[in-house]
C-alpha positions in Angstrom: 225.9 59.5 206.6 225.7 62.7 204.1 229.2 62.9 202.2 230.1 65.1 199.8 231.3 63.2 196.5 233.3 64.3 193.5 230.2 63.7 191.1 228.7 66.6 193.2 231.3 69.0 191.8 231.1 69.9 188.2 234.4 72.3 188.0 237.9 71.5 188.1 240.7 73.6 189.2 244.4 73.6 190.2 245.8 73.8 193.7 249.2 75.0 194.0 250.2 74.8 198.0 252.0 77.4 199.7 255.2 75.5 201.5 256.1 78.8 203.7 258.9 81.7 203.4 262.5 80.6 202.6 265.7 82.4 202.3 265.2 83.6 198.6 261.2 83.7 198.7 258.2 82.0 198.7 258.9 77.8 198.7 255.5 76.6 196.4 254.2 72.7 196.6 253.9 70.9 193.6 250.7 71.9 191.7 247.5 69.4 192.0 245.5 69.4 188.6 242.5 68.7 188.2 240.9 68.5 191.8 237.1 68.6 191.9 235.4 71.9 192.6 232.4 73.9 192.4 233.4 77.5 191.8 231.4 81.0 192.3 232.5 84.0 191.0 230.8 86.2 193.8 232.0 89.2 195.5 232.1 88.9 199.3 234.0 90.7 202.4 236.4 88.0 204.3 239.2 88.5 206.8 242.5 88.6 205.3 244.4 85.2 206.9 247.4 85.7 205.2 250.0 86.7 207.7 252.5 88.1 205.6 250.0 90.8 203.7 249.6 94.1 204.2 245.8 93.8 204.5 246.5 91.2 206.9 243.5 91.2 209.6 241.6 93.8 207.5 238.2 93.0 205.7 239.0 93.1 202.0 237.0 91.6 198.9 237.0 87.8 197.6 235.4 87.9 193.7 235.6 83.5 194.0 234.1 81.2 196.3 235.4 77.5 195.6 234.2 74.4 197.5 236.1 71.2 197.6 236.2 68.0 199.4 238.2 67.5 202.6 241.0 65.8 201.4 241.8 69.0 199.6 242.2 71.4 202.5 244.4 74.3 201.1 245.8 77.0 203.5 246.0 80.8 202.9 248.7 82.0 200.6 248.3 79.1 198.7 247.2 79.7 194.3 244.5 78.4 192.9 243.7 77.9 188.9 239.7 78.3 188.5 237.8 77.9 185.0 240.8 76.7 183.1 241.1 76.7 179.1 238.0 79.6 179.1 238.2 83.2 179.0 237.8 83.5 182.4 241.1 81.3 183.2 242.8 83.3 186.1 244.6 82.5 189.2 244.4 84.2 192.5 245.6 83.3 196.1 243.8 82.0 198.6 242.5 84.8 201.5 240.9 83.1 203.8 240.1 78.9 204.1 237.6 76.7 206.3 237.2 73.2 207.1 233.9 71.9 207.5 233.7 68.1 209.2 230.6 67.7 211.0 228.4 64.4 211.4 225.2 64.2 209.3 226.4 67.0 207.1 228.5 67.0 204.1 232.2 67.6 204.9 234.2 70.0 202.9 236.7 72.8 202.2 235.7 76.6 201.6 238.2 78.8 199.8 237.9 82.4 199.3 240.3 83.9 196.5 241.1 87.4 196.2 
């Protein structure tokens, strides 16, 4: 069976889940450090799956592709930290998110950050 391992992924980010909308705001997971990635900075047009955003259905620009492995899956809404400590350092929320778990085929988790 093809699996997709954490040597396979040379970046590392931080995952900050979105918990949902409480009385006084957003309610935010605690933040997972360090989780294996490999991240793109690469502009492409995604559906907007966050339900609470103006642009929500709309096509509107991602500028990061991440992948990660399943036990990783993050939902829409949720912040990522890509290219930590470098120049580039920035987070962004999640737009849109796939899970990918078919047989004979590396499982993962696509994210697409605004």
């Amino acid at each position: 069976m093809v699996r997709l391992r954490k040597k396979h992924l040379p970046h590392r980010v931080t995952v900050t889940p979105f918990g949902g909308d409480g009385a006084e705001g957003d309610i935010w997971g605690a933040a997972r450090a360090d989780r294996p990635a490999y991240v793109e900075q690469k502009t492409r047009l995604r559906v907007d799956r966050r339900s609470t955003s103006p642009t929500s259905g709309q096509e509107i620009t991602s500028t990061t592709f991440v992948v990660m492995l399943p036990n990783d899956d993050t939902a829409p809404r949720s912040r990522v930290t890509v290219w930590a400590g470098t120049p580039r350092e920035r987070t962004a929320e999640v737009i849109d998110s796939a899970f990918f778990d078919y047989r004979g085929t590396p499982s993962h988790v696509e994210l697409y950050l605004e």
